[in-house]
C-alpha positions in Angstrom: -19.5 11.4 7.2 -16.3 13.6 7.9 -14.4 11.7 5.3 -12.6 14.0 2.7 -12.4 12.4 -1.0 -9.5 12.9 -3.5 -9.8 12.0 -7.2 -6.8 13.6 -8.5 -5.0 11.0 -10.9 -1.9 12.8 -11.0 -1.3 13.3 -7.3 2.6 12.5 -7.9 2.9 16.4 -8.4 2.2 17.2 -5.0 4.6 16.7 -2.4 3.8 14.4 0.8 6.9 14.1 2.9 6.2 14.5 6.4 2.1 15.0 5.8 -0.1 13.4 8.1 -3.6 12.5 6.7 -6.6 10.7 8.3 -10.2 10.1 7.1 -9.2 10.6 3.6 -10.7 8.9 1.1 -8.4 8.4 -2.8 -9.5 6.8 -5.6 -7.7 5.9 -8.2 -4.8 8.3 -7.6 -1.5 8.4 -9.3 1.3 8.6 -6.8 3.7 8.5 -8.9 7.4 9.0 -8.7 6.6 11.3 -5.6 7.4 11.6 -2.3 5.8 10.0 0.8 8.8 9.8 2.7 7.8 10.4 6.7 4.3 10.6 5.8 1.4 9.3 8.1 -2.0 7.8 6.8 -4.8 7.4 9.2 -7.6 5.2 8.9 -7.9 6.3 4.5 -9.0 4.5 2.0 -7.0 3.8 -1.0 -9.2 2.5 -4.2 -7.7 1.7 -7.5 -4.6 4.0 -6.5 -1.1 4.1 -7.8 2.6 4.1 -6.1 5.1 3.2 -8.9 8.5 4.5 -8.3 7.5 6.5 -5.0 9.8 7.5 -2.7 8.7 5.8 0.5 11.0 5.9 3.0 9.8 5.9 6.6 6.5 5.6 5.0 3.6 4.1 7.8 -0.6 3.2 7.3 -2.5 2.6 9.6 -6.0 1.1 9.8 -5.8 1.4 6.0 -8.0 -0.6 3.4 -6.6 -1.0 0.2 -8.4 -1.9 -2.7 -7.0 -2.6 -6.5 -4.2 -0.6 -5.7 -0.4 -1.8 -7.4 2.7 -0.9 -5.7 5.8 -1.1 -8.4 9.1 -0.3 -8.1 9.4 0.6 -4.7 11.8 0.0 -1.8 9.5 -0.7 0.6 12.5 -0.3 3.6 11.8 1.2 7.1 8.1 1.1 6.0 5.2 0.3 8.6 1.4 -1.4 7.2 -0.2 -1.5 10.4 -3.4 -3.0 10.7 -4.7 -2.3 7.4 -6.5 -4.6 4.9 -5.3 -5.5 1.1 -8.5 -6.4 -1.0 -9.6 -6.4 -4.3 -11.6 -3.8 -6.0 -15.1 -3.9 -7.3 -14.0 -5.5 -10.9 -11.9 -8.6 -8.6 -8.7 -6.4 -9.2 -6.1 -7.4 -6.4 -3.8 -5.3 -4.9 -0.3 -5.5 -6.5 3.3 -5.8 -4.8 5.1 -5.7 -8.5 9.0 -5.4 -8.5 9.3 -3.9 -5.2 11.9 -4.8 -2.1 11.2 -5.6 1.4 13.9 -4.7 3.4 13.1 -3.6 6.8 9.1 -3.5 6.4 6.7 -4.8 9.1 3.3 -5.4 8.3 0.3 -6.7 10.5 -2.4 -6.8 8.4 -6.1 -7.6 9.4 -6.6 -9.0 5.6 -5.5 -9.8 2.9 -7.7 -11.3 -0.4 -6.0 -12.1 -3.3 -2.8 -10.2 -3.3 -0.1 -10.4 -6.3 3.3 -10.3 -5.6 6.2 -10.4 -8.5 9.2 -11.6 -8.7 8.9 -14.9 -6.4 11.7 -14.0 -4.6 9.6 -11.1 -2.9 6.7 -13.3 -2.4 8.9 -15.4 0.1 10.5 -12.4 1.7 6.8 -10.7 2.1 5.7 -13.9 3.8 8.8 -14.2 5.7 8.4 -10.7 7.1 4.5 -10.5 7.8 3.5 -10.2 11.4 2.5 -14.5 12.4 -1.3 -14.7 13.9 -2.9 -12.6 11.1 -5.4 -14.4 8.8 -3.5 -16.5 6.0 -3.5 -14.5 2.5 -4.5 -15.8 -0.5 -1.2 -14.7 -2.9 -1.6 -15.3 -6.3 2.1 -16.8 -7.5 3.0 -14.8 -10.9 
């Protein structure tokens, strides 16, 4: 189907800055406390996946589907989520914002089911900050 399928969990050793990837399919990857600075994803899947303490500056998705994934840790600033979906895995897992700030990100998301976001002080800034005329998400309040 032309889709290329990564199951490495500890993908934080390899070095993405700059990289442009499309049709890539990772599941339940460990970003880690790499580096995705610059780096482009096309039209990739992200299932059960892991960015904890990643460096993503100038970071952009698009047409994206997350699913189960948690972001933690990260300053989410200059950072583009274009027209990509946040879902919940197979096992009702949502996709996490834990502990992360939201300066200077644009989103425009297609959807969104079930999303976490922690501290509550995020949560407002997230909202504040997504693109208007996108379907309402459902964000559970931790």
């Amino acid at each position: 189907d032309g889709w290329i399928t990564v199951k490495i969990k500890e993908l934080w050793k390899f070095d993405f800055a700059g990289i442009r990837m499309n049709y890539v399919r990772f599941e339940k990857c460990d970003f880690g406390a790499g580096s995705l600075a610059d780096a482009y994803f096309d039209d990739c899947v992200f299932n059960n996946c892991t960015f904890a303490s990643v460096d993503a500056r100038r970071l952009h998705f698009n047409e994206c589907l997350f699913e189960g994934c948690l972001f933690e840790g990260i300053k989410l600033r200059s950072v583009e989520i274009i027209d990509c979906s946040l879902t919940v895995d197979d096992t009702d897992q949502p996709t996490q914002f834990k502990n992360c700030a939201f300066k200077g990100f644009t989103a425009r998301l297609t959807g969104w089911h079930m999303v976490e976001v922690s501290p509550k002080e995020e949560l407002r800034r997230l909202q504040a900050l997504v693109v208007r005329g996108i379907m309402a998400p459902k964000i559970k309040k931790n």
